[in-house]
N, C-alpha and C positions, 0 to 999 in steps of 0.2 A: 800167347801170354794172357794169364787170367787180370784185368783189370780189378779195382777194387771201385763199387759201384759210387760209394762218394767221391771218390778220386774223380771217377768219372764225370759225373756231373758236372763237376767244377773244372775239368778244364774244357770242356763242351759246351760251358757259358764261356770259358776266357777267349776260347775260339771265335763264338759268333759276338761277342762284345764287341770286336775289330772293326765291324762293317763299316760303320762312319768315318774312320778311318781309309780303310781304304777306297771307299767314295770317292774322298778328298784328293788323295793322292796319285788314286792310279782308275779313277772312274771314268776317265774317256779312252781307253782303251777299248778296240773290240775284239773280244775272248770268241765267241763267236767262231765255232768248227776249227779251232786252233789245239797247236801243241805246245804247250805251258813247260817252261823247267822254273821251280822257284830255289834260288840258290838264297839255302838258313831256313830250311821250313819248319823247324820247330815241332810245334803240336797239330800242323796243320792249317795256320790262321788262312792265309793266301790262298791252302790248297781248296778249302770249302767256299770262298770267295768266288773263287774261277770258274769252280764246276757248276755253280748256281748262274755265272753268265753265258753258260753255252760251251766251254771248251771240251777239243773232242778228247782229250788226254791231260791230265798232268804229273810230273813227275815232281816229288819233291827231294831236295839234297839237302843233306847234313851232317857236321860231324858224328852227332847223337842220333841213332837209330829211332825211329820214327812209328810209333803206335798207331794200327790204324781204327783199332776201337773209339778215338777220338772223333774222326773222322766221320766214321758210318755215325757214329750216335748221332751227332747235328747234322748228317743228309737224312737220319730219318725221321728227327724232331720237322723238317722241312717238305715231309714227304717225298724226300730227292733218294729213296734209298737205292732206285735202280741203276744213278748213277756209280756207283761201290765202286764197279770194275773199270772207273776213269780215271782212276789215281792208283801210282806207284808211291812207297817211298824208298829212297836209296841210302846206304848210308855212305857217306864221304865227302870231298868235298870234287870241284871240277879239274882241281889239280890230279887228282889220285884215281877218281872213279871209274876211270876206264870210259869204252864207248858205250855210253846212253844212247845213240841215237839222235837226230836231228829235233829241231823246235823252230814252231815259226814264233817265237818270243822267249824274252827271259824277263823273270821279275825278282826283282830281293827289297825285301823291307823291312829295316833295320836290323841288318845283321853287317855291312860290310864296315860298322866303326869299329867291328870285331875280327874283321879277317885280318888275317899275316898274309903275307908277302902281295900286296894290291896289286900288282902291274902281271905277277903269273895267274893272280886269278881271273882277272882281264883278257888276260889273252888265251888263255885257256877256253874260253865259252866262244873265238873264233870257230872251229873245225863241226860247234853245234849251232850252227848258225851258217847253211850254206844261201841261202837265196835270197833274193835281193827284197828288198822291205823287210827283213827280220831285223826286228830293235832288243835291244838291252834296258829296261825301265828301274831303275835305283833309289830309291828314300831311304837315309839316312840319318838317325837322330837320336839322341841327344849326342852331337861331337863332344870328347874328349875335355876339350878344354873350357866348353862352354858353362855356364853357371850348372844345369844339370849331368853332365858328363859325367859325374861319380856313379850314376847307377844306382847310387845308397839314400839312406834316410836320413840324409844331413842336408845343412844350411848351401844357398844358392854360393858357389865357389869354394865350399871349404876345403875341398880336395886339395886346392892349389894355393889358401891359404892357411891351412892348419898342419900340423905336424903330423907325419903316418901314424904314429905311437898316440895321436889323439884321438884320429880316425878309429882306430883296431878297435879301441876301447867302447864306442861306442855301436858298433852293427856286429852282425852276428857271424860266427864262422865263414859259413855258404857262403854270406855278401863280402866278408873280406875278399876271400879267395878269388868268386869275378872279379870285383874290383883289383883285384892283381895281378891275374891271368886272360881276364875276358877282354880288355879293349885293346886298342892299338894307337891310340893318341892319334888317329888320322886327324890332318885339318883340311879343310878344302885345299891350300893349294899342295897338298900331299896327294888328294885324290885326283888333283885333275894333272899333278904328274905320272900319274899312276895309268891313266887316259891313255895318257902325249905314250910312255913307253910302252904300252899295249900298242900301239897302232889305229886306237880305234878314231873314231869322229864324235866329236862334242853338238847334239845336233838342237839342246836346250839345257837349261840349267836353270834352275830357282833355288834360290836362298830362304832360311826360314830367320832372321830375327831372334836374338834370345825373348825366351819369354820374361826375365828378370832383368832384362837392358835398362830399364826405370830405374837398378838400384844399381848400376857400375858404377855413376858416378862417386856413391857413399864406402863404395868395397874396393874401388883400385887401388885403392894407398896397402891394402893388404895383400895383395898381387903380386910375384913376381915380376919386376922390372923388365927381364928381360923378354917376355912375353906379350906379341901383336895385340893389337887389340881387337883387331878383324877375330882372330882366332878366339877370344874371350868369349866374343859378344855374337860371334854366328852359331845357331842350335842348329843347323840340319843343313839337308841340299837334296834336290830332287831330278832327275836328269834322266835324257833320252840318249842311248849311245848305238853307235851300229861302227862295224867294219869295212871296210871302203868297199870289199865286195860285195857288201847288201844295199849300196848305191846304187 
C-alpha cells in the first residue's frame, strides 16, 4: 500500500516520540535474542522499541491491520534498516488469531483499557507462552474513570460529570465515536479479577496516581455518588503476570 509521504513522516516521529516512555515503563526488561508478541501495536510504537534492544523477532497484533512502512522509515532514520525482516504484523487480536507461534515475552502498552472481554484475553496468551520465565508486562492508562479517561479534549472528569449531549457538542466525530466504542471502563480491581479468572500469577503491580488528584477535592461534589474513589483518583497500573507453568 502506497503511503502518503507526509503521512509518513508524521507518524514515524509519533512512533519514535514514545522512547521515554517506554524507558519508564518497561526499560528493565531484557529484549536481548528474545521473541517479542506486542498485544495493540498500533503504528508500531513497542515494535521499533524492541528491535533497537536486541530482540531476535517481534510480532505485533491488532485489531487494525498494521503498515509496515511506518516501521522501516524509523529503523532507517536509526540506521537499523537491516533489521526489517524482525518484525511481523498480524491483524487480530489473541482471542481470534490463530497460532502465532510461541514467545519468550509479551508486552501491551496502553491498549488493555480498550480490550473486551479481559479474563479471555488473558488466558488466551497461556498456550504462547510455553516455558518457564516467560512474563506478561502490562501499562495501562489513562483508566476509564479517572480524571483523564475521556480520551478527549475536555476538562479533568467531565466525562463523568457532565452531560453526553454536552460532551458530543464539543469534540469531533472521530473522538466521539472512541470515546463510545473504544474503552471498557476497566478499573483496577476489574483487571486484577480479570487476573484471578485467567489463572494467571500477579508477580508485581504499581499504581500511577492521578495526575489532577490536587483538584478532587474541588470536583467530587460534581461526581457521581455512587462511585469509589480508588476508581476516580487511580490513572494507570503497571504489572508483571506469568502462568503457574512459567514458574
Amino acid at each position: 500500500m502506497a503511503v502518503d509521504e507526509k503521512f509518513l513522516r508524521e507518524v514515524t516521529a509519533y512512533i519514535q516520540k514514545w522512547d521515554g516512555h517506554l524507558d519508564t515503563y518497561f526499560g528493565t526488561l531484557d529484549l536481548t535474542g528474545k521473541r517479542v508478541l506486542v498485544i495493540g501495536a498500533g503504528w508500531g510504537t513497542e515494535i521499533l522499541w524492541i528491535l533497537r534492544r536486541g530482540a531476535a523477532h517481534v510480532v505485533g497484533i491488532d485489531p487494525r491491520s498494521g503498515e509496515r512502512a511506518f516501521v522501516e522509515n524509523a529503523l532507517a532514520q536509526h540506521g537499523m534498516s537491516a533489521l526489517a525482516d524482525r518484525f511481523t504484523f498480524l491483524q487480530g487480536t489473541v482471542v481470534n488469531v490463530g497460532d502465532i507461534g510461541r514467545f519468550d515475552l509479551v508486552m501491551s502498552n496502553n491498549v488493555f483499557e480498550h480490550v473486551d472481554a479481559l479474563s479471555a484475553n488473558l488466558a488466551a496468551i497461556a498456550p504462547l507462552l510455553p516455558d518457564k520465565e516467560a512474563r506478561v508486562h502490562i501499562f495501562a492508562d489513562p483508566l476509564f474513570y479517572s480524571s483523564q479517561g475521556h480520551h478527549l479534549p475536555i476538562g479533568a472528569w467531565e466525562h463523568l460529570s457532565q452531560t453526553q449531549e454536552s460532551i458530543r457538542a464539543r469534540v469531533t466525530p472521530n473522538q466521539w465515536r472512541e470515546y463510545r466504542t473504544g474503552m471498557n471502563g476497566m478499573t483496577l480491581t476489574d483487571f486484577l479479577g480479570a487476573v484471578r479468572e485467567a489463572g494467571m500469577i500477579l508477580l508485581d503491580l504499581a499504581v500511577r496516581p492521578d495526575p489532577n488528584l490536587g483538584r478532587f477535592p474541588e470536583l467530587r461534589d460534581t461526581l457521581p455518588s455512587a462511585m469509589k474513589p480508588m476508581d476516580l483518583c487511580l490513572s494507570g497500573l503497571r504489572c508483571t503476570l506469568a502462568f503457574p507453568h512459567n514458574i
